[in-house]
N, CA, C and O of each residue as an XYZ file, in Angstrom:
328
protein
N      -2.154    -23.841      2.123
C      -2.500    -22.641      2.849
C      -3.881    -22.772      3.475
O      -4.055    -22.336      4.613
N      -4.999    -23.420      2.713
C      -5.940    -23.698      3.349
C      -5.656    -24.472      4.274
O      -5.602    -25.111      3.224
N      -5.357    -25.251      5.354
C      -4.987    -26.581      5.708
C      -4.751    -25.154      6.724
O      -5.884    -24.846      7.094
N      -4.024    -24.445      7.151
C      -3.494    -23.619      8.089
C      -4.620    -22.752      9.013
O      -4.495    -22.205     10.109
N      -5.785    -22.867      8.086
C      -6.861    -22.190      9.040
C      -7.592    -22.995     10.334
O      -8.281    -22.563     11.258
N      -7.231    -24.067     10.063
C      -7.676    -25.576     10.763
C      -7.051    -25.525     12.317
O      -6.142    -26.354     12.374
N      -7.223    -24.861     13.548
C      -5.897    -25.127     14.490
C      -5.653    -25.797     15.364
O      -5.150    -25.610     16.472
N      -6.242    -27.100     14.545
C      -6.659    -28.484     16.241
C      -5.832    -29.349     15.935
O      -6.099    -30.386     16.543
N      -4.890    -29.459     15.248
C      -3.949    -30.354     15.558
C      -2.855    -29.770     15.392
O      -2.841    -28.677     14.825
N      -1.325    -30.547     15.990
C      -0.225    -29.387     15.891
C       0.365    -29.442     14.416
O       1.176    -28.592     14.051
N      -0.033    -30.391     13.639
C       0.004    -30.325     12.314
C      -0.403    -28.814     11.214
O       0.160    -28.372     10.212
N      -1.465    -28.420     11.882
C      -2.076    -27.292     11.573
C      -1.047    -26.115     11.879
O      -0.549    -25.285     11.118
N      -0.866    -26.361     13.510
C      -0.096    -25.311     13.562
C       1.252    -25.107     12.788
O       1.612    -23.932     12.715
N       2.332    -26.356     12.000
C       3.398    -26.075     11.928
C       3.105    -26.004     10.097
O       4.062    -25.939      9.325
N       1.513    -26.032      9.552
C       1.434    -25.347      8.389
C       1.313    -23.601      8.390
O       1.817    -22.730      7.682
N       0.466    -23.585      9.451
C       0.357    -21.905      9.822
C       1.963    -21.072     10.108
O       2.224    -19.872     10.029
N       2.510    -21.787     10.323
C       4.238    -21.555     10.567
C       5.027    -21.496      8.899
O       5.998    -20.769      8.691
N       4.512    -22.241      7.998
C       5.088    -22.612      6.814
C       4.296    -21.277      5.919
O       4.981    -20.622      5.133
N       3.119    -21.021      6.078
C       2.476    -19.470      5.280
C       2.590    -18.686      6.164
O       1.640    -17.983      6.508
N       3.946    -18.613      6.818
C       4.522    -17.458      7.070
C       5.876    -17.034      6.692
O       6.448    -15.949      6.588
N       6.162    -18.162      6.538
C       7.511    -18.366      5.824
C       7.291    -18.468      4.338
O       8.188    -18.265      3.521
N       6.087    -18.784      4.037
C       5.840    -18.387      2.209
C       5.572    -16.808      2.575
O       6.450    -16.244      1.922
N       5.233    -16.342      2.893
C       4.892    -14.809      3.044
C       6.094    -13.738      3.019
O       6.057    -12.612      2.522
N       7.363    -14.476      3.793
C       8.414    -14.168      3.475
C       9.213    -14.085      2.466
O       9.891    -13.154      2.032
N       9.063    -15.168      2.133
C      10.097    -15.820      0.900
C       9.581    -14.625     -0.332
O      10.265    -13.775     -0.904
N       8.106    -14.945     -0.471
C       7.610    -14.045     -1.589
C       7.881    -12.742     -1.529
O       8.336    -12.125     -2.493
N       7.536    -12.028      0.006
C       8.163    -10.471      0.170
C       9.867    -10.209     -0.288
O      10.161     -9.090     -0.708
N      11.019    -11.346     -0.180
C      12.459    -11.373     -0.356
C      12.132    -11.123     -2.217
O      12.441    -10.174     -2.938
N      11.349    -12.496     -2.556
C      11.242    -12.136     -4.269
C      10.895    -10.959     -4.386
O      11.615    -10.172     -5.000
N       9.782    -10.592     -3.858
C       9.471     -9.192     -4.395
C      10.209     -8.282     -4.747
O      10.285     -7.702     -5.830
N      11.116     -8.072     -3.229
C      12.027     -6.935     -2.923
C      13.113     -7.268     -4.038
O      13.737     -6.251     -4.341
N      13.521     -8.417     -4.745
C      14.985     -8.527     -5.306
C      14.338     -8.011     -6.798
O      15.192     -7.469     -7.500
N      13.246     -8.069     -7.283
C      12.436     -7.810     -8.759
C      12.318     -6.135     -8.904
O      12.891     -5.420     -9.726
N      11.439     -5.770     -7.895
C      10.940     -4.614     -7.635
C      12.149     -3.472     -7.684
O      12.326     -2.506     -8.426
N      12.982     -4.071     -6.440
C      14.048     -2.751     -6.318
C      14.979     -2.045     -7.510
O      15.225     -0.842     -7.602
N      15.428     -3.105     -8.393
C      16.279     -2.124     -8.908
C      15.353     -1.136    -10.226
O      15.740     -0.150    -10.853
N      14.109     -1.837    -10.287
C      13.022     -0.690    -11.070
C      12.781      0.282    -10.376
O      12.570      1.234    -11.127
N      12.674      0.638     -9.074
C      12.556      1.435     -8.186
C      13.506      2.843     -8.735
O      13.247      3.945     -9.219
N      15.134      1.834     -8.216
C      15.780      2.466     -8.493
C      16.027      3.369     -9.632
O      16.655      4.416     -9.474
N      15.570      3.014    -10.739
C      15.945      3.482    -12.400
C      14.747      4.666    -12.726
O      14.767      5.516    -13.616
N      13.618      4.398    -11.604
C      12.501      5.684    -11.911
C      13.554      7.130    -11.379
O      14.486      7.340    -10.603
N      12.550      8.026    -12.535
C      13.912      9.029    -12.080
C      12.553      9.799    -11.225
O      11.407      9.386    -11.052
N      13.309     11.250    -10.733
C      12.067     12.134    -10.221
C      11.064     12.489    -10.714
O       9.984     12.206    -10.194
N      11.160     13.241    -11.906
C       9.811     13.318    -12.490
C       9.078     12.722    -12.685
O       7.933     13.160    -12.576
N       9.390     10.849    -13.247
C       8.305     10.294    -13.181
C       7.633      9.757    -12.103
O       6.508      9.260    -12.069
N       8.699      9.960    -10.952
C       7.342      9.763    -10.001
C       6.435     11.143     -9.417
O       5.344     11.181     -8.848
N       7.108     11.918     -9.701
C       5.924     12.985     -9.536
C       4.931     12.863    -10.628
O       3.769     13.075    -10.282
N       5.148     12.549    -11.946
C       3.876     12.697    -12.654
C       3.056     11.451    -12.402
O       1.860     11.512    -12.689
N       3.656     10.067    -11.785
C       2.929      9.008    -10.832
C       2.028      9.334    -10.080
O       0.932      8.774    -10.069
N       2.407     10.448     -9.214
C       2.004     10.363     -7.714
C       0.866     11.333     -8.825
O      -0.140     10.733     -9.204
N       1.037     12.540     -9.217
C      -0.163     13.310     -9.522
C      -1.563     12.203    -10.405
O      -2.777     12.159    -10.207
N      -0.926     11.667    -11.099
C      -2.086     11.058    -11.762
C      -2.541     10.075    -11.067
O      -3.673      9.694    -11.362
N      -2.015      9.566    -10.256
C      -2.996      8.811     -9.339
C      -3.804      9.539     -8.276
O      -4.879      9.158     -7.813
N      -3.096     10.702     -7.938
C      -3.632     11.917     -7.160
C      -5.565     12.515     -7.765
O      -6.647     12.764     -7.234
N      -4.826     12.475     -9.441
C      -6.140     12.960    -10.011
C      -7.019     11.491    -10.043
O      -8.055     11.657     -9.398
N      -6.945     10.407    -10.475
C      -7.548      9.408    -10.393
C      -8.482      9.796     -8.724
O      -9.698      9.897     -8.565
N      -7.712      9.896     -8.008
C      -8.375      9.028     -6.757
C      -9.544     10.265     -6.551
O     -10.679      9.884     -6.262
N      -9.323     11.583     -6.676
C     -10.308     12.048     -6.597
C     -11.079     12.295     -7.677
O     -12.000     13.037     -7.335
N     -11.136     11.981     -8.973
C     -12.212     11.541     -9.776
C     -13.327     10.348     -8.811
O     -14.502     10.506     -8.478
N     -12.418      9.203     -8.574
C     -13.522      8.423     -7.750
C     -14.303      8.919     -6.845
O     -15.452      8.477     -6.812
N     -13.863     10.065     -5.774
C     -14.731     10.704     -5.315
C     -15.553     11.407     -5.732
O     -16.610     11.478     -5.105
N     -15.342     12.314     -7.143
C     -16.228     12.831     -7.578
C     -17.641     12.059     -8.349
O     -18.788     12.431     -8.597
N     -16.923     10.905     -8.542
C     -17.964     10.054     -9.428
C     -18.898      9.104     -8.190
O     -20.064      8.736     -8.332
N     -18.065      8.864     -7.051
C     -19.439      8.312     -6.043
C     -19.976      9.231     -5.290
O     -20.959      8.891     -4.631
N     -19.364     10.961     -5.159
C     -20.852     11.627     -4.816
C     -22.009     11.906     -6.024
O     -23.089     12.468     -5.847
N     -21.751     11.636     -6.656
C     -22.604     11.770     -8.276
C     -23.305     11.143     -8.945
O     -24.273     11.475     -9.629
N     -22.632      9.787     -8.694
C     -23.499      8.561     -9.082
C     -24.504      8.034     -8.410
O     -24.293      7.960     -7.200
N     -25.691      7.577     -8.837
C     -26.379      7.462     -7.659
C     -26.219      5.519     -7.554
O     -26.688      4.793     -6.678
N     -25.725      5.278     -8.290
C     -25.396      3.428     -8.859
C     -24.623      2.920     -7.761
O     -25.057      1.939     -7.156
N     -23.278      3.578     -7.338
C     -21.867      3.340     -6.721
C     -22.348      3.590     -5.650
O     -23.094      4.568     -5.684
N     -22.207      2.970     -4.395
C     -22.919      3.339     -3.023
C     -21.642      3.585     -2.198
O     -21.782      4.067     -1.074
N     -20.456      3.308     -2.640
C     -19.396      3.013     -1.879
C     -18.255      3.695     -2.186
O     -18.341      4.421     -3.176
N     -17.348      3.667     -1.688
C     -15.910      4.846     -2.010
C     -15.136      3.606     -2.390
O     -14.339      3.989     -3.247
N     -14.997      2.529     -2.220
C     -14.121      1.516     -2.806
C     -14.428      0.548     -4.108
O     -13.717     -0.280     -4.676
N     -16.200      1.130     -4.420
C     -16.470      0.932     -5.653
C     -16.592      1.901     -6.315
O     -17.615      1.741     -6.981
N     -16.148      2.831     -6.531
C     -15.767      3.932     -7.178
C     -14.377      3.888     -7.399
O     -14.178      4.652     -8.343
N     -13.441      3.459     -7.075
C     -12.100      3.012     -7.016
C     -12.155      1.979     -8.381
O     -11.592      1.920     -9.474
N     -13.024      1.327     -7.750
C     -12.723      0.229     -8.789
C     -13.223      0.731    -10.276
O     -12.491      0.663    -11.264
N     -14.560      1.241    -10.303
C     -14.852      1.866    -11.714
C     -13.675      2.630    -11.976
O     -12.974      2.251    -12.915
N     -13.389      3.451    -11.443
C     -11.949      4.459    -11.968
C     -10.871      4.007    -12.476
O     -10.261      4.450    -13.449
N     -10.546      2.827    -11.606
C      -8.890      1.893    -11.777
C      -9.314      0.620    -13.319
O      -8.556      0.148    -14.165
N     -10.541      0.471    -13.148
C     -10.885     -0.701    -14.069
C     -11.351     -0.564    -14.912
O     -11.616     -1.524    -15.634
């Protein structure tokens, strides 16, 4: 994959062609793992999903207008999530 950032020879280019086709392949795995867990969540738990990440995300806001440490809204994310 490194080798693909390189774009002076056509070698380069037909690796930049190949991490796109890994990009694929992995999105197909994904989708065949992922989906039928998808499927088996029932409603409620994704509503009580969506809310607690709902409350998470604005804790992070509350904690980087507050903090004077966290300068950032995506490091406040991370203290929250981590």
């Amino acid at each position: 994959m490194l080798i693909a950032i390189i774009p002076f020879d056509p070698f380069f280019q037909i690796a930049r062609f190949v991490r796109v086709m890994y990009f694929f392949r992995l999105k197909t795995i994904t989708k065949f793992y992922i989906h039928p867990l998808i499927l088996k969540v029932t409603y409620p738990s994704r509503l009580l999903l969506m809310l607690l990440l709902a409350f998470l995300s604005i804790e992070s806001v509350i904690i980087w207008s507050i903090e004077e440490n966290i300068t950032t809204l995506s490091e406040a994310f991370y203290h929250v999530f981590f």
